[in-house]
N, C-alpha and C positions, 0 to 999 in steps of 0.2 A: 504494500500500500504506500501508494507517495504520501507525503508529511505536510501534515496544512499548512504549516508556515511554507514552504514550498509555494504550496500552490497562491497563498497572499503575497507572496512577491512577485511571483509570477505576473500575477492580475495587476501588479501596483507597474509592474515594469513595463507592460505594455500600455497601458494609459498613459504611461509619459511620455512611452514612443507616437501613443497616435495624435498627444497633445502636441508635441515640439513638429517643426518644420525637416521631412525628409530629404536631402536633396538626391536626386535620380542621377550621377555620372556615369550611366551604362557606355554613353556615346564616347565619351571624354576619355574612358579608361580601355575601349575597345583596339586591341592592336591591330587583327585582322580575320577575315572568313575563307577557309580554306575549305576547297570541296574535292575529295580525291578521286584521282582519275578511276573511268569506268569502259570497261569491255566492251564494244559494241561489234568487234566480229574476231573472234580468233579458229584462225586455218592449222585443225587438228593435221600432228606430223603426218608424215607418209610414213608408213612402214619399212624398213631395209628389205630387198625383196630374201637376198643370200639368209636374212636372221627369219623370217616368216616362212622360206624352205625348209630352214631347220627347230622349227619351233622355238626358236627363242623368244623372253620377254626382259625387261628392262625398264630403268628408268632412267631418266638425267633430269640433272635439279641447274637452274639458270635463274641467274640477275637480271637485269635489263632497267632502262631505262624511257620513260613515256617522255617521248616530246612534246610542246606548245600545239602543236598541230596533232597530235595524237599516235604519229608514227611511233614506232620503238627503234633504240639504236644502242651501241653499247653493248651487245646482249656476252655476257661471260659464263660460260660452261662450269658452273660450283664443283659436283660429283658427276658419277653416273656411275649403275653395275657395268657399263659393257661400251664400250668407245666408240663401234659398229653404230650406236644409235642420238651418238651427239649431235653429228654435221644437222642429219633429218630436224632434233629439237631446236636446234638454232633457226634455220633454214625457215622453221614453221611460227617461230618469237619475231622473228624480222618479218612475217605480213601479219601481225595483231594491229587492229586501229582498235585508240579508244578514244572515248571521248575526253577531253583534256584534263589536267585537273586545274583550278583557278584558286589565285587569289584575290580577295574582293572583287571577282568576276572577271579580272585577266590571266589567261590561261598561263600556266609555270609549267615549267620541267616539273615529273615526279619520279625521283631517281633510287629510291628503293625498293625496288617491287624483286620478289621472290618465288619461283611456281616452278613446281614438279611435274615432269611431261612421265605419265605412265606408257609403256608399250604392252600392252596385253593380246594377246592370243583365246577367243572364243572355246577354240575346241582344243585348245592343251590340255592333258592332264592336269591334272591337279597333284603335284607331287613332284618327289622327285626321279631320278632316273633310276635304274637298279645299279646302275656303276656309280654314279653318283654317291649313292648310298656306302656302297662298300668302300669305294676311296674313305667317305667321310667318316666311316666307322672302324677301318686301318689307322687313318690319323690319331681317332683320339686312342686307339689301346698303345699305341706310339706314346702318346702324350703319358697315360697311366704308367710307363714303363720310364719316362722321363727319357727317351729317345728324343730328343727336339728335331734332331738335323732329320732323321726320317719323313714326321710330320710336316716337315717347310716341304720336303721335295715334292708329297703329295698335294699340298697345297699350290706350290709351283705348278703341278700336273692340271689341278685344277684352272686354275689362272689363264691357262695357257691355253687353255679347250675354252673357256667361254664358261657362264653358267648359261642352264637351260630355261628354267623360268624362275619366277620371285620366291619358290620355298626355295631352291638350289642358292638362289642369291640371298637368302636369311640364312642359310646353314651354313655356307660359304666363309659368311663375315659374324658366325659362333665361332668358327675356326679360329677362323685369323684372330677372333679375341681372347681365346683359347692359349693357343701359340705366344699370344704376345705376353699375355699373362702370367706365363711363366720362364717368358726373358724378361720379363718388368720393362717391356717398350710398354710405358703409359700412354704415350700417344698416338700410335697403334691401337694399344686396344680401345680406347675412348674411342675414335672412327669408327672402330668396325661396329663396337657396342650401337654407334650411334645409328649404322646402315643396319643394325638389327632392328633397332626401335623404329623403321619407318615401314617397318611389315607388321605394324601391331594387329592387322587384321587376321593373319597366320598364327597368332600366338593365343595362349589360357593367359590370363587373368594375371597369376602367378609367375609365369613366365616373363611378361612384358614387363610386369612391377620390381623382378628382380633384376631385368637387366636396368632396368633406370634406373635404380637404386643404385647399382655397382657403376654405370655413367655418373651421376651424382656425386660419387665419391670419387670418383676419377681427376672430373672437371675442377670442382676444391681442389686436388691437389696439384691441379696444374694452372692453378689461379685461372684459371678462364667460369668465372664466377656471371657471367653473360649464359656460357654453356648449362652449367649448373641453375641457373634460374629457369632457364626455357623446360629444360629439361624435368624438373619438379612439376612446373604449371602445366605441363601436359600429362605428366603422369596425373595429376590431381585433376584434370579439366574430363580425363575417359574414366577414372578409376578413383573417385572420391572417396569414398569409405574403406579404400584399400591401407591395412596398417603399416604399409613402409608409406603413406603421406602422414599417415601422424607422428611416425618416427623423423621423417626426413624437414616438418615443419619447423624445428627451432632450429635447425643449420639453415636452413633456408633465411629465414627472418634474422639471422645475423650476416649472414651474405648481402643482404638487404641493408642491414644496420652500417655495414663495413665499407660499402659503397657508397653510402653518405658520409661516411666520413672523411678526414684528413688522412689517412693512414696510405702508404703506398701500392699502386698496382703495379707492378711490373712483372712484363712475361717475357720470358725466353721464345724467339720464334725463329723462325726459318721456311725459305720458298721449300717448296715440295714438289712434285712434279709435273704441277701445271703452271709454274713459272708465276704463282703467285700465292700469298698468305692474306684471310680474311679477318676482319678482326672486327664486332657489331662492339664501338662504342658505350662504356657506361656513364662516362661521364661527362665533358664538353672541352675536353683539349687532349692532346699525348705530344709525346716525344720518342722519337726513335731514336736509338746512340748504340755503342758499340756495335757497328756495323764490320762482318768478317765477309769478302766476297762482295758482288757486283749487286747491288737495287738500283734499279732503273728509274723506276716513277713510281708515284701512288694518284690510288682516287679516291676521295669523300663523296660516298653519296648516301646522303641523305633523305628524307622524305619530300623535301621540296628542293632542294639542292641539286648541283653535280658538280666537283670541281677536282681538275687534275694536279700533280702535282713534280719539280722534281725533288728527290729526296736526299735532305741535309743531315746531318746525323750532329747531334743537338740540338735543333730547333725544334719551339714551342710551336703547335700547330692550333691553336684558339678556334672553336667550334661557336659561333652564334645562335644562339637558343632559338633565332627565329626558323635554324634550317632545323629544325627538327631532331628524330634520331637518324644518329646514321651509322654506318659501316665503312670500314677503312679496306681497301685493295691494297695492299705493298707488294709490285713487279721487282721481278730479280731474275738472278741464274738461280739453277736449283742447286742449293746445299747452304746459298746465302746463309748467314745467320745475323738475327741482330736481337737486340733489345726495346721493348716497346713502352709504355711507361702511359698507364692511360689515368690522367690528370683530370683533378679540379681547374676552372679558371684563371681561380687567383692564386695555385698550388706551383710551389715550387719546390723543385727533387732533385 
């Protein structure tokens, strides 16, 4: 029961508010009205004909950028299971129109857009192959025997042939985080964990929770606290009442907490072998520095943003609150390595 003095303030406090003069600065305090771009025709890929002979299926995940005029341009190839079906999802990103996105009604660049082109097959089994199978089920008694180098070959073996559709490429990338997790490549296995959780439709309940959970604790320990947030909120956005979200909510909420504050982020990174490293912003500046090996440029793109860059190794890069959020692209050779440092405004490291 609320407490009558309560409620006699309450009543007394609004009587003074209706008594005294309001003043309305809705107009005066309004920065701006942003309406974000929308799809108004996109051309589904073409099939590879050689991957549709052999039943294969796939994905590939892209960036892209909406122009003023609603073309797309920019478009960068993130992942994909299988390389055979890249060229096709770019190919099909460069004829999307949409309708533009605007600020107070003049149309902007919208330069963070992110979508996953599926390739699926109708009449594929459902499953995976019977060689398949056995490869996968040689590797792990590999693995129980602590044979690593066996396991990689097999996996090599796989690699090498292609997977055949999306369970073969969820078991595929168990492997690999398998493997990795028992050389302790952290960032290995965070990938592959992460190419398992985009098959959450293949998996129990229990399965999908434990691999995010063990993503979760990955990304913590590789300070990519960006990863680890996404990561939580989608485990909790399918799988609410599942008890690794009420285990994993006070790491969460101080990931959250740590991010606001003055405390350092810096990550060890390096290009990998699509000649570039991605990094989605928590805060509104960074710095790259100790730079080993060649970076070429970067890009910030933002939600209303795009801007290229070349790359200095100690400068502050100051993010304006009005671009939005965004994501940093750092080009290089692959093995580059450098230091990232992602900063407050007024923070200095």
């Amino acid at each position: 029961m609320i407490p009558f003095s309560f409620l006699v303030l309450s009543a007394s406090a609004l009587s003074t508010a209706e008594n005294n003069t309001v003043i309305n600065k809705t107009d005066q305090l309004h920065l701006n009205t942003i309406v974000n771009a929308e799809a108004i025709k996109r051309i589904p890929p073409k099939y590879p004909v050689s991957a549709a002979r052999d039943g294969k299926e796939g994905w590939v995940q892209l960036s892209f950028v909406v122009e003023p005029d609603g073309t797309t341009s920019n478009v960068i190839v993130d992942n994909s299971s299988n390389p055979i079906f890249e060229s096709y999802a770019r190919r099909s990103i460069e004829k999307w129109q949409y309708s533009p996105a605007t600020m107070d009604g003049k149309a902007i660049q919208q330069c963070r857009n992110q979508v996953q082109l599926d390739f699926r097959l109708s009449e594929t089994p459902k499953g995976a192959s019977r060689k398949f199978v056995k490869q996968y089920k040689l590797a792990n008694r590999y693995l129980e025997e602590n044979n690593i180098a066996e396991a990689q070959k097999i996996m090599a073996k796989i690699e090498e042939k292609g997977r055949w559709n999306a369970y073969e490429d969820m078991y595929y990338a168990i492997l690999n985080s398998l493997i990795a997790e028992q050389t302790k490549d952290t960032e290995t296995e965070l990938n592959a964990i992460k190419s398992v959780l985009r098959h959450r439709e293949l998996q129990k309940e229990t399965q999908y929770s434990a691999f995010a959970a063990r993503a979760f604790s990955l990304a913590i320990e590789r300070q990519l606290y960006g990863d680890a947030k996404s990561i939580f909120e989608n485990l909790k956005t399918h799988y609410s009442d599942n008890p690794n979200v009420a285990k994993l909510t006070p790491y969460y909420d101080q990931i959250t907490a740590y991010l606001a504050s003055e405390k350092p982020l810096v990550i060890n990174a390096a290009i990998g072998n699509r000649d570039f490293w991605r990094y989605q912003l928590e805060r509104s500046g960074f710095v790259i520095d100790n730079v080993e090996g060649n970076l070429t440029n970067l890009e910030v793109r933002c939600d209303n943003h795009h801007s290229q860059f070349l790359v200095e190794a100690g400068n502050k890069w100051q993010i304006p609150e009005s671009w939005g959020t965004c994501s940093v692209y750092v080009f290089g050779d692959a093995d580059a390595t450098f230091t990232f440092a992602d900063v407050h405004g007024k923070q200095v490291i």
